[in-house]
C-alpha positions in Angstrom: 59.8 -28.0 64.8 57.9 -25.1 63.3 55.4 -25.6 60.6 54.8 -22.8 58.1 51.0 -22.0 57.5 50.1 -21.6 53.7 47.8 -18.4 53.9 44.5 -19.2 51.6 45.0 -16.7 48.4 41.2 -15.3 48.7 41.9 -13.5 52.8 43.4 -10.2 53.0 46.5 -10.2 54.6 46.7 -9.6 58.7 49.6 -7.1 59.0 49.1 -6.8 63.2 50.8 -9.8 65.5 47.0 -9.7 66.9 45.5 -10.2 64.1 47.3 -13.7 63.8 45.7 -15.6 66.2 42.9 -17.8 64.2 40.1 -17.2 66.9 40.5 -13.6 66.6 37.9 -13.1 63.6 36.2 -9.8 64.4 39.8 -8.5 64.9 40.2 -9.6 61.2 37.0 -7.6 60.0 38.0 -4.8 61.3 41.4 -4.8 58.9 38.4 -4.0 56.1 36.1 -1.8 56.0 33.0 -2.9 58.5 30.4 -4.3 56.0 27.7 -6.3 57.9 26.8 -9.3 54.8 31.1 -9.7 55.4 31.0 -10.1 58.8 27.5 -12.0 59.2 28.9 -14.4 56.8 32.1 -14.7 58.4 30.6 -15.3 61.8 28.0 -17.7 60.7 28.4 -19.1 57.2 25.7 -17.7 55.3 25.1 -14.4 54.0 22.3 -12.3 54.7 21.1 -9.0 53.2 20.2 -5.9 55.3 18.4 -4.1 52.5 18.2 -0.1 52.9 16.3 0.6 49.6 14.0 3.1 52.0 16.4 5.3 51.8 17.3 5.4 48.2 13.6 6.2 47.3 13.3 9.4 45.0 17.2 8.9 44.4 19.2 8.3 40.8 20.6 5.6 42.4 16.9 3.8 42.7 16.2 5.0 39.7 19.0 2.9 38.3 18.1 0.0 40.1 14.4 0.3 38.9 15.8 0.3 35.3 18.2 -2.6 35.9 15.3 -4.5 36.8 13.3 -3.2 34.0 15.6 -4.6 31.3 15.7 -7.7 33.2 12.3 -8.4 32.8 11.8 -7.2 29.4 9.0 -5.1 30.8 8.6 -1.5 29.4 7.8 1.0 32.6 10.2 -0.1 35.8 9.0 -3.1 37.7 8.9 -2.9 41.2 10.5 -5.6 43.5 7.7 -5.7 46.2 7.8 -8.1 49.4 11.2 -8.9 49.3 13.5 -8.1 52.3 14.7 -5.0 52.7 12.6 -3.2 49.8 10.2 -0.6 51.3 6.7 -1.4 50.5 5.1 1.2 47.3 1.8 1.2 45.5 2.6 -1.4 42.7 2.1 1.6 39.6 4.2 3.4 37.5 5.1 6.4 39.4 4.2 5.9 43.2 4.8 9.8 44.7 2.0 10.5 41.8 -0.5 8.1 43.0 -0.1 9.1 46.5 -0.3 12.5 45.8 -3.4 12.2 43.8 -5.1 9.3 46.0 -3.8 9.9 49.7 -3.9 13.5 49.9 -6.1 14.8 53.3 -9.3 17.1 52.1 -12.0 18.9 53.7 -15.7 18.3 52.8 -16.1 16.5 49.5 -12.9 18.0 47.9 -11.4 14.2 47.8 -14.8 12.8 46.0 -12.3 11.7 43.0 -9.9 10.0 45.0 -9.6 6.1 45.4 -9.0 6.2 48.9 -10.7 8.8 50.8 -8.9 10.4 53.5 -11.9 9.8 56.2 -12.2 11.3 59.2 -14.2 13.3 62.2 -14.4 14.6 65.4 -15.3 17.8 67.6 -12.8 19.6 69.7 -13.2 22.6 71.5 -11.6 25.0 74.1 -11.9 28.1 75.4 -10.8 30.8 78.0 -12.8 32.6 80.8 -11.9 34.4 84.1 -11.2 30.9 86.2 -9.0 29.5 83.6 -9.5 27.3 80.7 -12.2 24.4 79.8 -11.2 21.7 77.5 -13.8 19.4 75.9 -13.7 16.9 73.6 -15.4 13.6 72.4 -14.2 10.3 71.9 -15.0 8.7 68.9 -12.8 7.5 65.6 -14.7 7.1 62.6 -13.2 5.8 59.3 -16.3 7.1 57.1 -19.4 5.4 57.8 -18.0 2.8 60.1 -17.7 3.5 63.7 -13.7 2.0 64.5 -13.7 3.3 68.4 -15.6 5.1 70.8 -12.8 5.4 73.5 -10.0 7.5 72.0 -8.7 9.7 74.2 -8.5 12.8 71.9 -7.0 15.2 74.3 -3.0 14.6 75.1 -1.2 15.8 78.6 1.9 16.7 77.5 2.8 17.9 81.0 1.0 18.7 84.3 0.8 22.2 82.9 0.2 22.1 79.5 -2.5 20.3 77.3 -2.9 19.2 73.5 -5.8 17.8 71.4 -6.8 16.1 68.3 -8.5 16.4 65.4 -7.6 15.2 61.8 -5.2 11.8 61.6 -5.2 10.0 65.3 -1.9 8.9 64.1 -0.7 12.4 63.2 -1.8 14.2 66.3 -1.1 11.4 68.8 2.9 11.6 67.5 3.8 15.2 67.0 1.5 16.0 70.3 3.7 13.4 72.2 6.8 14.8 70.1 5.9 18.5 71.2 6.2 16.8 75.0 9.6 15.3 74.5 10.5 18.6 73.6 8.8 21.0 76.0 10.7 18.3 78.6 14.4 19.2 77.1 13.1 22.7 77.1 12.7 22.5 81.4 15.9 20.8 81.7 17.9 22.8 79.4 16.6 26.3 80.9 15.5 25.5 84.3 12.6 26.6 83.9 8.8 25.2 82.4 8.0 26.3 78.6 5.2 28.8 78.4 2.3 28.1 75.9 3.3 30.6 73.0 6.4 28.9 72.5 5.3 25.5 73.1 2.5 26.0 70.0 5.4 28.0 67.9 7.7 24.7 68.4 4.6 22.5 67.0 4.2 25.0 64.5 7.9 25.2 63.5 7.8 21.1 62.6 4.6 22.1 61.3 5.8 24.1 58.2 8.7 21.8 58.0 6.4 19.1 56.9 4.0 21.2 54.8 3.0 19.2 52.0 3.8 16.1 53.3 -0.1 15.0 53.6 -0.2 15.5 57.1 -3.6 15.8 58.6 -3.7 17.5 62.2 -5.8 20.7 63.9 -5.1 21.0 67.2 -5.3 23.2 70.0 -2.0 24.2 72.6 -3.8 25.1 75.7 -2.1 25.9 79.4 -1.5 28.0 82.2 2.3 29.6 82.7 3.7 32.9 83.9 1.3 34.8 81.7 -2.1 33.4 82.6 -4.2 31.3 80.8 -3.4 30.7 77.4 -4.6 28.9 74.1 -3.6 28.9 70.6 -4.5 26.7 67.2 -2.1 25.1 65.1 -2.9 23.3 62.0 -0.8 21.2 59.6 0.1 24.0 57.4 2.1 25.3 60.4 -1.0 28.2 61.0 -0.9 29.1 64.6 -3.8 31.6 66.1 -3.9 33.1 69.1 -8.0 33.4 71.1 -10.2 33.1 73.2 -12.0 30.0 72.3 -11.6 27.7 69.0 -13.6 24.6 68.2 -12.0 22.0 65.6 -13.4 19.1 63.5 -16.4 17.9 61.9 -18.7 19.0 64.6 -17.2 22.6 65.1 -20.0 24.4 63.3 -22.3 23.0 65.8 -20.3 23.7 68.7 -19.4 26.7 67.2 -23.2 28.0 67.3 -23.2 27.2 70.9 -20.2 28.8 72.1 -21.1 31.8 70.3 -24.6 32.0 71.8 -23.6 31.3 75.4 -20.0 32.3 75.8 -18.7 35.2 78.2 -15.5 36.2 79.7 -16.7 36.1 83.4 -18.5 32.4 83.6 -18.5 30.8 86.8 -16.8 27.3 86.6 -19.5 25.4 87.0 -21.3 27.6 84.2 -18.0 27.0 81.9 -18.5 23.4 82.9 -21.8 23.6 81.4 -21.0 25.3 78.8 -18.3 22.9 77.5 -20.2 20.0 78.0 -23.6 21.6 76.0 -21.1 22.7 73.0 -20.1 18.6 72.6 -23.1 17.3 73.3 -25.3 19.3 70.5 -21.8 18.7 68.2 -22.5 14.9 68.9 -26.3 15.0 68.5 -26.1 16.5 64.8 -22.8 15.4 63.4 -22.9 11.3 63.3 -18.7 11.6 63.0 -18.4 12.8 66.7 -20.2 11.1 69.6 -19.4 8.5 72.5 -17.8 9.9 75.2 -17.2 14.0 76.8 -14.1 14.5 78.3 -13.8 17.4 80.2 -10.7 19.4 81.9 -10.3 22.1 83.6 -7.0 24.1 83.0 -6.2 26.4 85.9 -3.2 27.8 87.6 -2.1 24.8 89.5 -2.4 22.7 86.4 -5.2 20.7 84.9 -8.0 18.7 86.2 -10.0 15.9 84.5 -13.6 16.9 85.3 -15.7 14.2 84.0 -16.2 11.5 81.4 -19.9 11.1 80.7 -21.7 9.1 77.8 -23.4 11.7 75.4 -26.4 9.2 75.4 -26.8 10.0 79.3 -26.1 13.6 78.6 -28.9 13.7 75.5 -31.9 11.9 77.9 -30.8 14.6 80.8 -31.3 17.7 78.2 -34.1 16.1 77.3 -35.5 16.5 79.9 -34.4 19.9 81.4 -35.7 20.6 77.6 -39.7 19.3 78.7 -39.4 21.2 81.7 -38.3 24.2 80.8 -41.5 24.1 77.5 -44.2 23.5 80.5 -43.2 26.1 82.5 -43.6 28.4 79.9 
């Protein structure tokens, strides 16, 4: 004897002979268009919101909601639904993008004196090239203004065995578009067979540079390797600047370094004078800018790929100067 099934009035009919079977309820979501609070509720009871208001941000559509909310509350200037899940987290003010763009901006020297929060930061970079390839030293500590937070960042990036990167600005920043730069320069060898040389790797950097120009970025770093054509080392900034030279220094210490590395630098070093040279620029950087300090990494870019030299505490490095310092006085 068959029994007819009284459909409930609030489904949507099933038209397919697949559809009819009871235990076949994704089968029956699929008959609609896939909305995930429809099927989460289906599958488990309850519904559950998956909020994408991140992606509405700057839109009318937000802009509605804002106002919706506004009139709900009686409030005057748009109130803004914070900690709830699914809403994107916003300085609680009237107009976010202004405060951020007033408050968060990245300066140099004392340009952000006015700001609430202070965009704080320092270092000292430098590379340069001579005769037996390229020397790359930085040092290792992160500062956020007066307060030391780590003395072991490791400022310079390997993005491949060939090719090196380093920091200067925003650790988070660098550290991403440096290892972003890798993932491409590594679809770049398999697409083409063949390794990317150092121009284009730095104009890639420099490309997603300028695409984010304005954005608040932070970020001055150096491209340095060794490919077909030699030795090679380039700076690229946020503002998508690249420069092609012989030696650049970058961060709060560069004048210092800079003074060095002017004074001391030629073409045809030795490498154990280029060594020196690197490890003298960082250590006087460290010595007279309180930002930089910690630790010297060293490497040594040549045509077989790079080689970490050393990693040697500045404080070592200012008692052994010291010294050569007395020596050198009483012999004159």
């Amino acid at each position: 004897r068959k029994t007819k099934i009284k459909k409930p009035s609030n489904t949507t009919p099933l038209t397919s002979r697949r559809h009819r079977s009871p235990s076949c309820t994704y089968a029956a979501v699929l008959t609609k268009s896939f909305d995930p609070v429809y099927y989460h509720t289906i599958m488990f009871g309850t519904s559950f919101s998956i909020g994408d208001d991140i992606l509405d941000i700057g839109t009318h559509k937000y802009d509605r909601k804002s106002d919706q909310r506004a009139i709900g509350s009686g409030a005057m200037i748009p109130r803004l639904a914070l900690g709830e899940p699914g809403q994107f987290e916003v300085p609680n003010v009237a107009d976010p993008a202004h405060f951020c763009r007033n408050n968060f901006a990245s300066a140099c020297g004392n340009s952000d004196a006015n700001q609430t929060v202070k965009f704080a930061k320092g270092t000292t970079t430098l590379a340069f090239k001579f005769d037996g390839g390229i020397i790359v030293s930085v040092d290792s500590r992160s500062t956020m203004g007066a307060y030391i937070a780590s003395g072991t960042v490791k400022k310079v990036i390997e993005i491949n065995p060939f090719l090196l990167g380093t920091m200067a600005g925003g650790a988070a920043d660098c550290s991403f578009w440096e290892r972003n730069l890798g993932m491409q320069c590594r679809m770049y060898e398999l697409r083409n067979k063949k390794r990317i040389t150092v121009a284009s790797a730095s104009k890639l950097l420099a490309n997603t540079m300028s695409s984010y120009r304005g954005y608040g970025l932070s970020m001055g770093t150096m491209i340095t390797g060794w490919d077909e054509t030699g030795p090679q080392l380039y700076y690229v900034d946020d503002d998508g600047t690249r420069l092609h030279g012989r030696y650049f220094s970058v961060g709060s210490g560069s004048t210092y370094a800079y003074g060095v590395l002017d004074t001391y630098y030629k073409p045809d070093l030795t490498v154990e004078e280029a060594i020196d040279l690197g490890k003298r620029a960082i250590y006087h950087a460290c010595h007279r800018d309180a930002m930089s300090g910690s630790i010297n990494n060293l490497y040594h870019v040549t045509k077989d790929g790079w080689i970490k030299i050393h990693a040697i505490d500045v404080n070592d490095m200012h008692y052994e100067f010291l010294e050569e310092k007395k020596n050198t006085m009483s012999s004159s």
